[in-house]
N, C-alpha and C positions, 0 to 999 in steps of 0.2 A: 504494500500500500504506500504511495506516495504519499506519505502524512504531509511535505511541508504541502502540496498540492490543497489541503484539506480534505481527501477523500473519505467519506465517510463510509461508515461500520457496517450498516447494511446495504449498501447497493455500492460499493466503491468496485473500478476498474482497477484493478491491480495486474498489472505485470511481471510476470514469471516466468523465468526456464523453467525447463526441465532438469530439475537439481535433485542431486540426493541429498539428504539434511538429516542428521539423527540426532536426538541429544541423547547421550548414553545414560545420565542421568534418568531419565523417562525408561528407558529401555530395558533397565536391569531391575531384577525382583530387590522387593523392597527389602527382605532380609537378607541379600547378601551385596556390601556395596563394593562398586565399582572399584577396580586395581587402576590405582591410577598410576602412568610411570612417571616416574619424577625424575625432573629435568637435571643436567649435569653442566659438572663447570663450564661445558662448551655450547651449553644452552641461552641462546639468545630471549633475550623479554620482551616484549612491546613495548614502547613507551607512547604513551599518549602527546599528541604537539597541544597542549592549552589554549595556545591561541584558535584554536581552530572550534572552540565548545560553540553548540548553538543549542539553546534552551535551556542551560545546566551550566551549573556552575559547579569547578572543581579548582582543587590541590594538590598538590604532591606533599603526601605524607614521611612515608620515609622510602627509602628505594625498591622502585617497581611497586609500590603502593601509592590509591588517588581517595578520594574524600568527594564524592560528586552528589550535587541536588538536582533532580527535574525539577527545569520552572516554566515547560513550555509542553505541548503536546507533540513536539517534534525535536525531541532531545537526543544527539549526537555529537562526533568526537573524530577526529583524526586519529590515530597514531604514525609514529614518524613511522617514515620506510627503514625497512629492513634491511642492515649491516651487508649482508652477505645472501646469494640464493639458500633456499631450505633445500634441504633435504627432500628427496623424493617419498621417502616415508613420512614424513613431517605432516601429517594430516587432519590433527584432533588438535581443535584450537583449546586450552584449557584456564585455567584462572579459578580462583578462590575470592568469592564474596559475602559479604553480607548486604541486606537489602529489607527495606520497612516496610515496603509493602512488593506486593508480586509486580514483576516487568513484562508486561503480555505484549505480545509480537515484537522481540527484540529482532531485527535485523541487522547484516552484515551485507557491507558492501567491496568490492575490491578493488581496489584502486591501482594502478594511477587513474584508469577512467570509471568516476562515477556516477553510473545510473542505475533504474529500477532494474534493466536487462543483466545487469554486471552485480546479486543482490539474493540474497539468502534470507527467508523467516526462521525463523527459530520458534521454538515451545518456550510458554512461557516458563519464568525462572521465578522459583518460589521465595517467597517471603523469610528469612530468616535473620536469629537474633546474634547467631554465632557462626563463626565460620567454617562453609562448605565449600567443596569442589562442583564445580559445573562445567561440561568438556561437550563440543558440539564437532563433527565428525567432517569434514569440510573436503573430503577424499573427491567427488564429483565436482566439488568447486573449484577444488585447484586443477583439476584435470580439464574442465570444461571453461575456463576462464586463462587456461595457460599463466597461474599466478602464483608467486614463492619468487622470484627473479630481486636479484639486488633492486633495491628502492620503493619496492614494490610495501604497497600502507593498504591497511582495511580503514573502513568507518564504520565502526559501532554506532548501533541506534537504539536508547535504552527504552524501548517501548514508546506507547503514546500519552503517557499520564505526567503530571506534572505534580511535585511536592512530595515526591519518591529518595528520602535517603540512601543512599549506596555505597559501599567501600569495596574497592576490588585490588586486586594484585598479582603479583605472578604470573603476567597473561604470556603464555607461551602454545610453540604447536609442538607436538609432540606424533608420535608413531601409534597406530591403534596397539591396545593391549588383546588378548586373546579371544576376550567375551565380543567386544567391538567386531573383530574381523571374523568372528562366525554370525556377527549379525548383519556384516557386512555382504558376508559370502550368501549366503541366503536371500538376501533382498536382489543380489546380483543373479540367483538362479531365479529367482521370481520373475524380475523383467525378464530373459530370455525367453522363459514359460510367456510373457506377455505377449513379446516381439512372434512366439508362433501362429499365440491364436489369432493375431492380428495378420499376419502374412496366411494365415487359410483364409480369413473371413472375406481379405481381399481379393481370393482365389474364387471363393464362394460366388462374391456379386459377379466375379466373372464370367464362372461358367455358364453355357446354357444346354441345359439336356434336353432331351428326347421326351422324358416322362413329367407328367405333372399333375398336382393335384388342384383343380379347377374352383372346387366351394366346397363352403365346412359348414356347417349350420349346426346351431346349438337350438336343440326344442327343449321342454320343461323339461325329460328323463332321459335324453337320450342324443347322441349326437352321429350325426351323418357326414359322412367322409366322399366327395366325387371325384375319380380323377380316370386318369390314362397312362398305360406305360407299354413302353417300345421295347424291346429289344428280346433277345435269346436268357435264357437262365430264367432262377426265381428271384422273383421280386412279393416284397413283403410292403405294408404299411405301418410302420413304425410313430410311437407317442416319444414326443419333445416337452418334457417340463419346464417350467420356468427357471429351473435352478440346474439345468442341463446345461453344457457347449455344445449345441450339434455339431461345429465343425472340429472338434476333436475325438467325438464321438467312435469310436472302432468297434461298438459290441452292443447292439438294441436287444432287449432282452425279452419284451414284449413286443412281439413280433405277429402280425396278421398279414396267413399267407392270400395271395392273390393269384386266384385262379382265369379273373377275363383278364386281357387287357384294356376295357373297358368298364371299372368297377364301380361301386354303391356300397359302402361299406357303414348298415348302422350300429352306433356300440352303445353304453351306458355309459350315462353321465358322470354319475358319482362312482367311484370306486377307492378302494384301502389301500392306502398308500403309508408303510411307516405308521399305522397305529391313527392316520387321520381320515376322514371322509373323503377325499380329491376330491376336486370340483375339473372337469377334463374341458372346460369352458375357458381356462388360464393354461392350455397345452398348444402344441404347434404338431401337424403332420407332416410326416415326410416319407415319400417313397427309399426304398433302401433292397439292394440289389445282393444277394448272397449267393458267392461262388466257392462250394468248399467252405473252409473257415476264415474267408474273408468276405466283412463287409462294407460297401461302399454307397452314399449317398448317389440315387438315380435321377431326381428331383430336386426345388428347392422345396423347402418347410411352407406351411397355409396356416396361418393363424383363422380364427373363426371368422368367418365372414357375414354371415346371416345371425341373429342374436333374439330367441326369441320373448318379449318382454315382457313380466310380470302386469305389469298394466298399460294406460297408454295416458301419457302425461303432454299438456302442451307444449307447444314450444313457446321457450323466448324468445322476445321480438322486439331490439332496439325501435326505438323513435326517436332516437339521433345520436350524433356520435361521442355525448358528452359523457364523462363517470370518473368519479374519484377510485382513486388507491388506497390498500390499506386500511377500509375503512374499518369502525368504530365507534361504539356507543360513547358520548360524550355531550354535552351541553348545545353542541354546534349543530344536532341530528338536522336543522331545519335548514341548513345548507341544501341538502337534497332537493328541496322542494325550491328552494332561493335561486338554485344555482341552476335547475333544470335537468337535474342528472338520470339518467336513463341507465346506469352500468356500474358497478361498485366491484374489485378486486376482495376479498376477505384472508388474511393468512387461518392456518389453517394448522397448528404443530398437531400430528399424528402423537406423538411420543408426549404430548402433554396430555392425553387423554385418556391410553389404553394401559390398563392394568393388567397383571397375570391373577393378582388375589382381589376377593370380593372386600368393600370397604365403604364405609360414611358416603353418602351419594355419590354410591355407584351404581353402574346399570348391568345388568349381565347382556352379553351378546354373543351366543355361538356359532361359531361358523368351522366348517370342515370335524365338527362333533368336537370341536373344545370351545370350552366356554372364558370371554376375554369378560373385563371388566371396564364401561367407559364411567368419566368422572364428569357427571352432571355438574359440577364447579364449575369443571374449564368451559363444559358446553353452555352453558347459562347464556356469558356474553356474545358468543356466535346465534344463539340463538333469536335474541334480540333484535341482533342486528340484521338477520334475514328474515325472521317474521318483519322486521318493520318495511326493507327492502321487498317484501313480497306485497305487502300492503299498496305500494306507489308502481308497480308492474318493473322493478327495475331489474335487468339482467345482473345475475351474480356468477363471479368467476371463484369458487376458492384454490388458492395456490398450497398447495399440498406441502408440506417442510418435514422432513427428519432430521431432530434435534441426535447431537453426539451421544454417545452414552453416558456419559460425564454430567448431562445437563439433561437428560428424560428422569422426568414423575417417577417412576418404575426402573430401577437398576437391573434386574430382571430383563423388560421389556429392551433396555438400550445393551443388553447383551443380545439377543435377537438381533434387534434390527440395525444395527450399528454396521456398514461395510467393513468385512476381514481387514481389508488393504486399504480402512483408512488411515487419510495420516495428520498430524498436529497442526497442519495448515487449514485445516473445512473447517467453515462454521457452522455446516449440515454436512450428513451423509447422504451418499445413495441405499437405500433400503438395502437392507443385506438378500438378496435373491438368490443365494449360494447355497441353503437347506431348502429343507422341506417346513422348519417349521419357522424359519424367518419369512417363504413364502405365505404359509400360513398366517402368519400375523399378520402382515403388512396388507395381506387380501383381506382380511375379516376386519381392519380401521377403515378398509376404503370400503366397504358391504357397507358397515353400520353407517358409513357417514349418506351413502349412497340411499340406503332404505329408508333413514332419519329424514334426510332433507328432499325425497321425491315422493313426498303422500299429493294425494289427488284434495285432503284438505288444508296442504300446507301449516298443517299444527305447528310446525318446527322452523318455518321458512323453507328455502326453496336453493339450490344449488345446479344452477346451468350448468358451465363448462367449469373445467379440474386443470387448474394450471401446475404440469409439472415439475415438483422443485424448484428452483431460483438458479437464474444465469447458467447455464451449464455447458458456455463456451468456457464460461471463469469457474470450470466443473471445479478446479483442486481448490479453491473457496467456498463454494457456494452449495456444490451437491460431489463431496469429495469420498472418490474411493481410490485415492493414491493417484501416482504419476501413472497411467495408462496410455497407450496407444490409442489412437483416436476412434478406429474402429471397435477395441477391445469395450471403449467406453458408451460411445454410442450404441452396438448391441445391446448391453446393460440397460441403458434411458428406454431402450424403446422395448425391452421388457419389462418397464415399470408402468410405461406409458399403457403398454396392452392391456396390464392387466388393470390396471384403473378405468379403460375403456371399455373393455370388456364388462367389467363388474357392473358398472355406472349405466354401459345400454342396457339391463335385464332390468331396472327401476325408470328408467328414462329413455325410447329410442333415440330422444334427438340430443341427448350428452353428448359433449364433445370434449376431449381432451385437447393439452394445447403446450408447447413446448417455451419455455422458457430462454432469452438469450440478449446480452448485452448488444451496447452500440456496437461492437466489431462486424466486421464483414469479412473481408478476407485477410484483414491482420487479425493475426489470434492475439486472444485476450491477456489468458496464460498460455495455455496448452492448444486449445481447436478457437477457430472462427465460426461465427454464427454461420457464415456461405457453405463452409464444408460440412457441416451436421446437418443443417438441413438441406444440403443437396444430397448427402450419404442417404437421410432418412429415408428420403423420398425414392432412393435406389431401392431400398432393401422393402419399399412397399409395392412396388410395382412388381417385384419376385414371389414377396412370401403374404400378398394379398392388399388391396390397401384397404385403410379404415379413416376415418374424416379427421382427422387433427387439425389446429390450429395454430398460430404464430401467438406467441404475446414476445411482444419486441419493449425491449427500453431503447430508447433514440435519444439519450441525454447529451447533452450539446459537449464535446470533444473533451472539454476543460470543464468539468461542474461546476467550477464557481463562476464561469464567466458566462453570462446569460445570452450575449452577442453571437448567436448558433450561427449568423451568419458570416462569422468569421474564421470558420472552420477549416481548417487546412487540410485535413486528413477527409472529408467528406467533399467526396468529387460527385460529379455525377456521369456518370462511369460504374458498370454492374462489376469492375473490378477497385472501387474505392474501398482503401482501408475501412472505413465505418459509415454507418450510417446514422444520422443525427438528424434534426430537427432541419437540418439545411438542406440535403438530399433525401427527404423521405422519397422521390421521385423514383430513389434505385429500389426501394423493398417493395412498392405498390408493385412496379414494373415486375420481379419475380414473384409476389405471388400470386399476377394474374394470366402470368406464360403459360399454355397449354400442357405444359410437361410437368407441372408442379401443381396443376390441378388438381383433387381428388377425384380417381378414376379417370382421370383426362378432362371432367367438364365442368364441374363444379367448383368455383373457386372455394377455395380454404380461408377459416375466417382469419383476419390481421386486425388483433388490438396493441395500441401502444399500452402497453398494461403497466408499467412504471416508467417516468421519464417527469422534469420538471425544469424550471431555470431559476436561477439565483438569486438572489438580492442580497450584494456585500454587505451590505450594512440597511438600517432604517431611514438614510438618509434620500432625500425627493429625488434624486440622480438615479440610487440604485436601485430603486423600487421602482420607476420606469422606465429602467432599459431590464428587468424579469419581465416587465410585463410586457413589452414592445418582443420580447424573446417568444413568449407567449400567442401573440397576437402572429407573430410570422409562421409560426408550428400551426397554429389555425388554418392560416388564410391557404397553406397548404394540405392540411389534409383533406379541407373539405372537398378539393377539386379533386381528390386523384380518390377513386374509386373503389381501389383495395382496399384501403384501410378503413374498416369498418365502425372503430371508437377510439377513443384515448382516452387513460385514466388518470388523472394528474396524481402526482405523487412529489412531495407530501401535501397532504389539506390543510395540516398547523407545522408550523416551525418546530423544530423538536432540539431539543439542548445536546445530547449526543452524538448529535450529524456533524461533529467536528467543525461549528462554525456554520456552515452552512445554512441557509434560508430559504428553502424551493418551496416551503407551504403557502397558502391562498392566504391565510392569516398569521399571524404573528405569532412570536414565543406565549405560550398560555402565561407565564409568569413576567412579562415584560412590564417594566416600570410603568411608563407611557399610555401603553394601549393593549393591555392584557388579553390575548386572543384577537386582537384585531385585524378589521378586512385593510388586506393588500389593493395597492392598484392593481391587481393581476384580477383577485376577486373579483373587482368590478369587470373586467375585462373579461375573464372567464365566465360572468354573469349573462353577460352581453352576446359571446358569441352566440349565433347562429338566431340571433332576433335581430329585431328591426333596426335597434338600438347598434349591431356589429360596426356598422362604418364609420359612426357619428364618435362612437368612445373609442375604436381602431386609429381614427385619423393621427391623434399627435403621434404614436408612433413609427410614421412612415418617414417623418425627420431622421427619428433614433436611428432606423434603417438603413436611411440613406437612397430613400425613393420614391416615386410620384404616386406610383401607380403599382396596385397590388400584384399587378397580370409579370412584375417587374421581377417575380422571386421566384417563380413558375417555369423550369428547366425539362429539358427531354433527356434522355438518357441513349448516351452512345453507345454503339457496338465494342 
């Protein structure tokens, strides 16, 4: 995270290699502590250069020890360059501190050039009274940054809190000790494990066979398999779990032989898997060819196609393209009604809700014959806020979240659901879809949320589309199961996406799931670009069946704090522009209204800007309208271009933790001046799409720097 940038905590772009990062401290069981090797007379220290402090103030104590305060939310440090090159062993940066309260997302930079791309997160470093060892594993950094050479200085970055006591010393690198390089060695046999599945899955979209399976329909008890298969030998129809790799696959076990080559294949729905109900409604088919005792994929896989549904619920149906982010029961509800809004985003923590044990309002809910426990607590305020949302016709998206395990209701439940191969850098996980009974769980929170909020009397409010997880181009923050390959990753998402579609059509035919992705386009953000997941997606739909998803884009203008979208450098307009922002929305409308990116070829896919806002530096008449003149230009553009179906503004109120920042409609709730009050933006946001639009739009076309609206209105080249 670029703190001095201000990027905030939940929605910040952050940039990232592909780095390995360990802290061994984290890493080693609690009762037996780490062998640290201790450095020798030909061990070199760091020394910190003082003049270089920004946010902190420090001293030198006595040698190779410093005395430093955060007094800023972006507190860092030089050290001088290094004497001499290190050692090619030299990989475990180490140091002994104390510290008053904990330092969450320390960073390391490498210099001599430093930027976010040249930049390491760390785990945070615990709070203590007396002095401990803390050693982070920098083996990929040095190797992938070519750094350790004479002159060569890190910058320390002690987190983003300020009025944090710290004393450290003895900061040196040192050689992994024994426990390190078997954790080392292991995480290095894992990505090769990764780098395979990923070089099949690529082999996967490639091939094209002979045989296929056409439609899958799920009825109330039973489900029907149609397909066709070409060639000499036997061929069987084989079941794909959700916690399967089909393309590593070498031994189907459950096996149905096929005797036409044009077959109808009906089975049962439920069946015992592991001690649970299966629901075969979250499986994938796939033709599979056995010669002797090998066998081979003849086909690709069909997820279900046809879904047949409990009852029949209407659709929603925007009346215009207005809706807040985020939303929230609070004093302000009558915004809704003030502002026109037609479409509200809801977060949605799974892991704050589901229980393993029965307790104080809780509810029981069984699915696949085990019974979970949700917490009418948590549910109270979602429910409000969509009974009230259902009351005024307004479409609701909830964005689905898997909290860490660290940070779930249920320590239990975040051992489930927690991803194996997450790592210290997410602030969500991806559902663990790797068991049976992590599938399990994470299908019976999206059952109950799905049967809860689609009654035909809306007792509970009402739940349209299911937005998956948060940004998951910036997956290793936002929905992290480690450093993956990009295919390895995106298979995963668009198994979580199925089966929340799946689940969601049997209470609603016209649910829609919908993928989540920052400003990037074809610059990745950390790891993927929003252009290659959802070009990939839309591969592996057209193979293994497609089903209606949707876009929720955030288009946040380049630099968040600068509301000026129109001054974007990186937003070209150009279907190969690094990102897309509030200045080219021109290039996302244009992809998702291309034939090839349609659902099933005709149907466009629905595009919400589902989080996105602009700034106001300060309360002062300057900066409050050029947010809103930032506002008024994101307008005047999406109305004209036709993909884009809504935008959600985000935030509605300024919120003290967004590191500064000011992208809400109204002001800080606790603000001196004017406690929760309306922005010019509000007014503006008021206005759109009435009569009143041109009359309150006009002084903005100065800020702009233009006459005439038709002036910001671009086509998009080849």
């Amino acid at each position: 995270m670029n703190k001095s940038n201000g990027y905030i905590l939940f929605f910040t772009k952050i940039i990232i290699l592909s780095l390995f990062f360990l802290s061994c401290k984290g890493e080693e069981p609690d009762v037996t502590p780490p062998v640290v090797i201790k450095p020798t007379a030909k061990t070199e220290y760091l020394k910190f250069k003082l003049a270089s402090a920004n946010q902190l103030t420090i001293s030198e104590n006595e040698k190779n020890s410093y005395s430093i305060k955060t007094t800023g939310g972006d507190p860092y440090i030089m050290t001088e360059g290094i004497s001499k090159a290190l050692h090619q062993d030299s990989v475990v940066l180490t140091f002994e501190y104390k510290s008053s309260k904990e330092i969450d997302k320390p960073q390391i930079f490498f210099g001599p050039s430093i930027s976010e791309s040249r930049s390491v997160f760390g785990t945070a470093i615990p709070a203590t009274s007396t002095w401990k060892n803390h050693s982070i594993n920098l083996v990929k950094s040095r190797k992938d940054f070519s750094w350790g050479k004479q002159e060569d200085f890190i910058r320390f970055d002690f987190g983003t809190k300020s009025g944090i006591d710290i004393e450290i010393r003895n900061i040196y690198f040192r050689s992994m000790n024994k426990s390190e390089k078997e954790i080392y060695d292991k995480e290095e046999s894992k990505i090769k494990q990764d780098e395979a599945i990923n070089e099949a899955l690529a082999a996967y979209l490639k091939q094209r066979f002979s045989s296929s399976i056409s439609e899958v329909k799920v009825g109330g008890a039973e489900i029907t398999v149609i397909g066709e298969y070409s060639g000499e030998g036997k061929f069987n129809l084989c079941e794909v779990f959700p916690n399967d790799t089909l393309v590593t696959t070498t031994r189907f076990n459950d096996k149905i032989a096929l005797d036409n080559q044009s077959f109808r294949v009906t089975l049962p729905r439920i069946i015992k898997k592991k001690g649970l109900d299966y629901d075969r409604l979250l499986s994938r088919w796939v033709i599979v060819k056995e010669s002797g005792n090998d066998q081979s994929l003849a086909s690709h896989a069909r997820y279900a196609d046809i879904i047949e549904p409990k009852q029949s619920m209407p659709p929603g149906v925007l009346t215009s393209k207005k809706g807040l982010g985020g939303f929230f029961m609070n004093q302000f509800v009558g915004d809704l009604d003030d502002l026109g809004i037609t479409s509200i985003t809801v977060n949605i923590l799974i892991t704050g809700m589901i229980h393993t044990t029965p307790g104080a309002n809780r509810v029981p809910h069984t699915y696949g014959g085990k019974t979970y426990y949700m917490s009418t607590d948590y549910l109270k305020h979602i429910d409000e806020a969509l009974k009230l949302a259902a009351s005024k016709n307004i479409v609701v998206a909830a964005i689905i979240l898997v909290q860490k395990a660290s940070e779930c209701a249920d320590p239990a439940i975040g051992k489930i659901l927690q991803h194996p191969d997450f790592t210290s850098e997410g602030i969500y996980t991806m559902p663990n879809m790797t068991t049976d009974e992590g599938v399990n769980c994470y299908a019976a929170a999206l059952d109950f949320l799905a049967s809860r909020y689609n009654r035909s009397d809306n007792a509970y409010g009402r739940i349209h589309k299911w937005i998956m997880h948060n940004e998951v181009d910036a997956g290793l923050s936002w929905t992290n199961m480690g450093r993956k390959p990009m295919l390895n990753y995106l298979d995963t998402y668009l198994r979580s996406m199925r089966i929340c579609h799946n689940i969601s059509r049997q209470y609603d035919e016209h649910s829609e799931v919908m993928g989540s992705f920052t400003h990037s386009w074809v610059e990745p953000v950390e790891l993927y670009s929003s252009k290659e997941l959802l070009t990939t997606l839309q591969q592996f739909c057209n193979l293994e069946g497609d089903f209606q998803w949707g876009v929720a884009y955030h288009p946040y203008p380049q630099d968040l704090n600068e509301p000026k979208t129109w001054l974007d450098g990186k937003a070209i307009f150009s279907p190969h522009s690094p990102l897309v922002t509030f200045k080219n929305l021109e290039v996302i409308d244009d992809w998702i209204k291309k034939g090839e990116n349609r659902y099933k070829g005709s149907v466009k896919r629905t595009l919400w800007l589902s989080e996105n806002g602009t700034n106001s530096r300060t309360y002062e008449t300057n900066d409050l309208m050029e947010q809103a003149a930032g506002f008024a230009y994101a307008w005047k553009k999406l109305v004209n271009l036709d993909g884009i179906d809504a935008i959600q503004w985000h935030n509605w109120i300024d919120n003290r933790v967004e590191y500064g920042l000011r992208i809400g409609l109204r002001r800080f709730t606790d603000d001196e001046t004017d406690p929760g009050g309306r922005k010019p933006v509000w007014y503006a946001y008021q206005a759109a799409g009435t009569n009143k639009e041109d009359e309150l739009f006009a002084p903005y076309k100065t800020i702009i720097g233009i006459t005439n609206w038709n002036e910001i209105m671009h086509f998009i080249s080849p």
